[in-house]
C-alpha positions as CSV (number, residue, x, y, z in Angstrom):
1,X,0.0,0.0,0.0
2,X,1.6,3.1,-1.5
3,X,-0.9,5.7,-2.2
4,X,-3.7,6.9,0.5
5,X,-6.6,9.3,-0.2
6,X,-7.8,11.1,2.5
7,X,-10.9,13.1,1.8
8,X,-11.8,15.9,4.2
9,X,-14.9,17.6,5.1
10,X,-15.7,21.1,7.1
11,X,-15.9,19.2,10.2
12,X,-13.6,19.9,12.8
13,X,-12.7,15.7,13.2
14,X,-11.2,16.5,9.7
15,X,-7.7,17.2,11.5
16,X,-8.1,14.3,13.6
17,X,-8.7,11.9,10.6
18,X,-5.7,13.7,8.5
19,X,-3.4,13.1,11.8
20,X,-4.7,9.7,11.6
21,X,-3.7,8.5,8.5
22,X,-0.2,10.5,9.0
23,X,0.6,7.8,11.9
24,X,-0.9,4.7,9.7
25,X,0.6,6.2,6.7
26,X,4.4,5.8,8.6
27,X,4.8,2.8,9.1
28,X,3.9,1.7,4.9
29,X,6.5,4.4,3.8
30,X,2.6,5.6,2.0
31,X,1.9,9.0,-0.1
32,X,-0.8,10.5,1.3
33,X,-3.1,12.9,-0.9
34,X,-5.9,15.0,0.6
35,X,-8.9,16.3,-1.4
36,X,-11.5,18.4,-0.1
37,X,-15.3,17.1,0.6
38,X,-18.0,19.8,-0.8
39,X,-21.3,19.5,0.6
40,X,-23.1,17.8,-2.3
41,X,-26.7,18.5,-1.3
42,X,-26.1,22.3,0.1
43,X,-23.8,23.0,-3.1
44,X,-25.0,21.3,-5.9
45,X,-25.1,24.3,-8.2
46,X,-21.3,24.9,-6.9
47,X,-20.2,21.5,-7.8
48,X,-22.0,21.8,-11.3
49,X,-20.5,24.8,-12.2
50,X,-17.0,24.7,-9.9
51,X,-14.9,28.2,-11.2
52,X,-11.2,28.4,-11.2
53,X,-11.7,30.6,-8.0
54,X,-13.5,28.6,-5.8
55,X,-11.1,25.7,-6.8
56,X,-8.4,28.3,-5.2
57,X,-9.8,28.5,-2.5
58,X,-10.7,25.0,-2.0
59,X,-7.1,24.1,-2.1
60,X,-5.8,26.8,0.2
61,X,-8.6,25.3,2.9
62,X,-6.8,22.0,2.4
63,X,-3.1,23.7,2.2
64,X,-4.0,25.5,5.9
65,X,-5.0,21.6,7.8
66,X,-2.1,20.3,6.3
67,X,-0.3,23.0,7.8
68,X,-1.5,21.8,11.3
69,X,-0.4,18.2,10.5
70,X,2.7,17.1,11.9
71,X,3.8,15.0,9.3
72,X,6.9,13.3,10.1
73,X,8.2,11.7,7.2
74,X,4.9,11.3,5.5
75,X,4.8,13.2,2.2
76,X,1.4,15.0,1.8
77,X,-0.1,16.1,-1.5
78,X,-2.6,18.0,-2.6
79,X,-5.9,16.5,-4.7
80,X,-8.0,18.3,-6.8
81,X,-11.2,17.4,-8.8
82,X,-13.8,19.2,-10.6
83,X,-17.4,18.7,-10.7
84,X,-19.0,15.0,-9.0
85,X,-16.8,13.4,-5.7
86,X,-17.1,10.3,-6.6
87,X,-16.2,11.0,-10.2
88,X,-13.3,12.9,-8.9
89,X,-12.6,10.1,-6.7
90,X,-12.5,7.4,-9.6
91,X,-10.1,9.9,-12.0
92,X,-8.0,10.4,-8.7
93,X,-7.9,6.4,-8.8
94,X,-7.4,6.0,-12.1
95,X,-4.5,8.2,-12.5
96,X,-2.8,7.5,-9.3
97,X,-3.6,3.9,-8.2
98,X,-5.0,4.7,-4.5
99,X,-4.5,1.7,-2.3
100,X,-6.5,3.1,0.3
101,X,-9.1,5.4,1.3
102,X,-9.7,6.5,4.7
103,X,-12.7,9.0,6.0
104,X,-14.3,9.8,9.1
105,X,-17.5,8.2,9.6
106,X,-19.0,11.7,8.8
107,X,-17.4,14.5,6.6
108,X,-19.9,17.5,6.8
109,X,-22.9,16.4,8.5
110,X,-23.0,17.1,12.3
111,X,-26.1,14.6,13.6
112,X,-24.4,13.1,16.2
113,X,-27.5,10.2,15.6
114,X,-25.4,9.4,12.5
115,X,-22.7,6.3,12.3
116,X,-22.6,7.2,8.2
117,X,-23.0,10.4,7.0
118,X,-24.1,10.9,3.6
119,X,-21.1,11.8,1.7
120,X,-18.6,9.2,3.8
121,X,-21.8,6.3,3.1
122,X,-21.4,7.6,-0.7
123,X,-17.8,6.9,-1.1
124,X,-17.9,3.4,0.2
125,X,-21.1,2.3,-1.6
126,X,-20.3,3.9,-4.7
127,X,-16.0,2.9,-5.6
128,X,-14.6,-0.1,-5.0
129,X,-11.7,1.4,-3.7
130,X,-11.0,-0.2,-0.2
131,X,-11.3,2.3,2.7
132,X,-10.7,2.5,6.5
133,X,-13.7,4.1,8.6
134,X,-11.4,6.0,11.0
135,X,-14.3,7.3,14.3
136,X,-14.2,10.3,16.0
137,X,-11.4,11.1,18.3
138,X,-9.4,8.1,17.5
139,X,-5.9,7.9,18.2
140,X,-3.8,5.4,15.9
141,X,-2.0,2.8,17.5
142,X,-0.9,-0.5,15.8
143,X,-3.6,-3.0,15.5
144,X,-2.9,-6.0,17.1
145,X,-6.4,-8.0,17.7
146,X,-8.5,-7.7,13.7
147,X,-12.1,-9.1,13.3
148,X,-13.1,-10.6,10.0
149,X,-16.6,-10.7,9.6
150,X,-18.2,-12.2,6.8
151,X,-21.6,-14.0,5.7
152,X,-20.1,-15.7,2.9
153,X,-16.2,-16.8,3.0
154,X,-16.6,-17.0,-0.9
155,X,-14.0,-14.6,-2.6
156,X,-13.3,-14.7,-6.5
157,X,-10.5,-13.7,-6.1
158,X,-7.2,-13.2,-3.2
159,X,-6.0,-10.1,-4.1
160,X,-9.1,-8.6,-2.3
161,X,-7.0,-9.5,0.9
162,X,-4.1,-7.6,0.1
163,X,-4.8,-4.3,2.6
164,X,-5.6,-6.7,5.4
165,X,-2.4,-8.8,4.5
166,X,-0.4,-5.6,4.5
167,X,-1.5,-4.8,7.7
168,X,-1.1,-8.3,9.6
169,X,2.8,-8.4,7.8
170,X,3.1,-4.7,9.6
171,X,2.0,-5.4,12.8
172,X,2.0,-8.5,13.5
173,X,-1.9,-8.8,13.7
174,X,-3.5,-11.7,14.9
175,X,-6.8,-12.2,12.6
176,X,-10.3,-13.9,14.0
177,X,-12.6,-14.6,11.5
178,X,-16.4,-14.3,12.4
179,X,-18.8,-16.4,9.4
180,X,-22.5,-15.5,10.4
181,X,-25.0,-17.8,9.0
182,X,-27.9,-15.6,8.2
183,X,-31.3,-16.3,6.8
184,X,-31.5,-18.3,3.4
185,X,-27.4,-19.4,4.0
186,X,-26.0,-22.2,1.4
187,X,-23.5,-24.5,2.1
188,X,-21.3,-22.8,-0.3
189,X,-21.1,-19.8,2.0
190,X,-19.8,-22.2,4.7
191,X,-16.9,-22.6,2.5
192,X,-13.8,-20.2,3.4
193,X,-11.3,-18.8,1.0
194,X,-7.8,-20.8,1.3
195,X,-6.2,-17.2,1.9
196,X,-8.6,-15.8,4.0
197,X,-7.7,-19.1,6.4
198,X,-3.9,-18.9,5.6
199,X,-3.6,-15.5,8.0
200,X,-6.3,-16.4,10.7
201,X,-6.0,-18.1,13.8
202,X,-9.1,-18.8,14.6
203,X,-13.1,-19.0,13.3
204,X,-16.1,-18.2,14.9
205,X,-19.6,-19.8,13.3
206,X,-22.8,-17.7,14.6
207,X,-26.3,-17.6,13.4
208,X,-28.4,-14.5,13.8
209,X,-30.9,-12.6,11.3
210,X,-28.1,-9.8,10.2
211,X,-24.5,-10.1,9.7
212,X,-24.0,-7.4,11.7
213,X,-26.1,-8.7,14.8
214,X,-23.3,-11.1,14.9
215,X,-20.5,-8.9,15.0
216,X,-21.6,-6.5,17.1
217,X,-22.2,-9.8,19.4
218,X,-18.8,-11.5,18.9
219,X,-17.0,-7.5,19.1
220,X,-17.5,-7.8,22.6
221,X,-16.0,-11.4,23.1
222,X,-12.8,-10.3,20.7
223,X,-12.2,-7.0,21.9
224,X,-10.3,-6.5,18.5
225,X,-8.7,-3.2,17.4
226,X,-9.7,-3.2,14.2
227,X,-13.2,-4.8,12.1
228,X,-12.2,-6.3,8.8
229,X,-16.1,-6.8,6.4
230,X,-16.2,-7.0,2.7
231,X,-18.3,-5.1,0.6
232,X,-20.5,-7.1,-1.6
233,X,-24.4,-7.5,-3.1
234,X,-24.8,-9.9,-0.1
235,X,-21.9,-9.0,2.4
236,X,-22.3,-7.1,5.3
237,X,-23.7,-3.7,5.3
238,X,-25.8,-5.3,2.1
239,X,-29.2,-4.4,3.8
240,X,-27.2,-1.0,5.4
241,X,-26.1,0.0,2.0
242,X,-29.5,0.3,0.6
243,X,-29.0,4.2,1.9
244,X,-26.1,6.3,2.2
245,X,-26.6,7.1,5.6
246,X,-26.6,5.0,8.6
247,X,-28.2,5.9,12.3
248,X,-26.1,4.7,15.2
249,X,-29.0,3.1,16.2
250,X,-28.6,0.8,13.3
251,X,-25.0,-0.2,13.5
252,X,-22.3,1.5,15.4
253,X,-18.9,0.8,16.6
254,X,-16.1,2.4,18.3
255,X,-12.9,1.0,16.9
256,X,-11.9,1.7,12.7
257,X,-13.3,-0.4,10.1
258,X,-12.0,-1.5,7.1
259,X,-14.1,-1.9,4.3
260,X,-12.7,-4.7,1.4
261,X,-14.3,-4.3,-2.0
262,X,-14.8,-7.4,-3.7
263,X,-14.9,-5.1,-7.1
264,X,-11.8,-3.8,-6.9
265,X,-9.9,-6.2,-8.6
């Protein structure tokens, strides 16, 4: 993992996500580049019809929190789009090859009812670039306990594995996968990638109604540091997904989570 992307909002946790990735970014000798997040529904118009002035002064914003940062030996660049995040997002990708994504669970909105804002829900559901849900007021330290959690241990194909093999190799993770058998389960989602088994050390089986019933069940027994889940049609925040915005009272957790798309390669 080489290249991060590390979009930021007006919200003041945007420092604390930036200083974030700084500390992850270290230890992968990683690029990080920061992009501003615009309020899509509030500035529509703006977005539509973005002027060489307001792109000014939408890279001085970002130029001043970088300023804050201390960044070590982390080089930080500047992103820039025009028009659509996540079309900005995707020719960001597609020129620079952006291993990782990482957001705070909400970039503008300020409902503290919210796990999801709209804008950080948008992002996940709508790239297939992985990304790593950093929450409010988190500190980084090295993640030594990871949670798997999956309803289906199908995956086409391994290299969908390759942020949370990175991150094992760096830190020496132990990994715990959780398979939770949910309503209408075959007996090929019983079945567990080879690679997915090669860097666990243990598996949990569980049977509830939601995928995440289960893991916010079996968090509490694992204690883990960071929660592993794959994006898919039928993978964990599936039923979640079907909005861009997700109440706490829905799902919530206090630890980062790292979302794998099973698109992205």
């Amino acid at each position: 993992m080489k290249n991060f992307l590390v979009p930021v909002g007006n919200s003041k946790d945007s420092f604390e996500t930036l200083q974030y990735a700084v500390k992850f970014a270290a230890h992968f000798d990683a690029v990080i580049y920061v992009m501003e997040v615009l309020n899509v529904t509030s500035r529509a118009g703006d977005l539509a019809n973005m002027t060489e002035k307001f792109v000014a002064s939408s890279r001085e914003r970002v130029r001043e929190l970088i300023g804050r940062i201390d960044p070590g030996s982390v080089t930080i660049k500047v992103a820039t789009y025009s028009g659509d995040l996540i079309d900005g997002l995707k020719e960001i990708d597609a020129e620079l090859g952006i291993d990782l994504i990482i957001i705070a669970p909400r970039s503008v909105e300020v409902d503290e009812e919210l796990y999801l804002g709209s804008t950080s829900g948008s992002i996940i559901k709508r790239t297939d670039i992985p990304t790593l849900i950093v929450p409010k007021g988190a500190k980084f330290v090295p993640y030594k306990n990871i949670l798997a959690a999956f309803k289906s241990g199908v995956l086409k194909r391994n290299r969908i594995l390759n942020p949370l093999i990175a991150i094992q190799k760096e830190f020496s993770s132990k990994i715990s996968l959780l398979l939770v058998k949910t309503p209408g389960y075959t007996d090929e989602d019983l079945k567990i990638n080879t690679a997915l088994m090669d860097v666990s050390s243990e598996v949990t089986l569980t049977e509830h109604a939601k995928t995440y019933l289960g893991v916010l069940e079996q968090i509490k027994t694992h204690q883990p540091d960071l929660l592993c889940v794959f994006r898919r049609k039928r993978g964990f925040f599936s039923a979640l997904w079907e909005k861009n915005r997700i109440l706490k009272s829905e799902f919530s957790v206090r630890i980062p989570v790292l979302v794998l798309s099973v698109k992205k390669f």
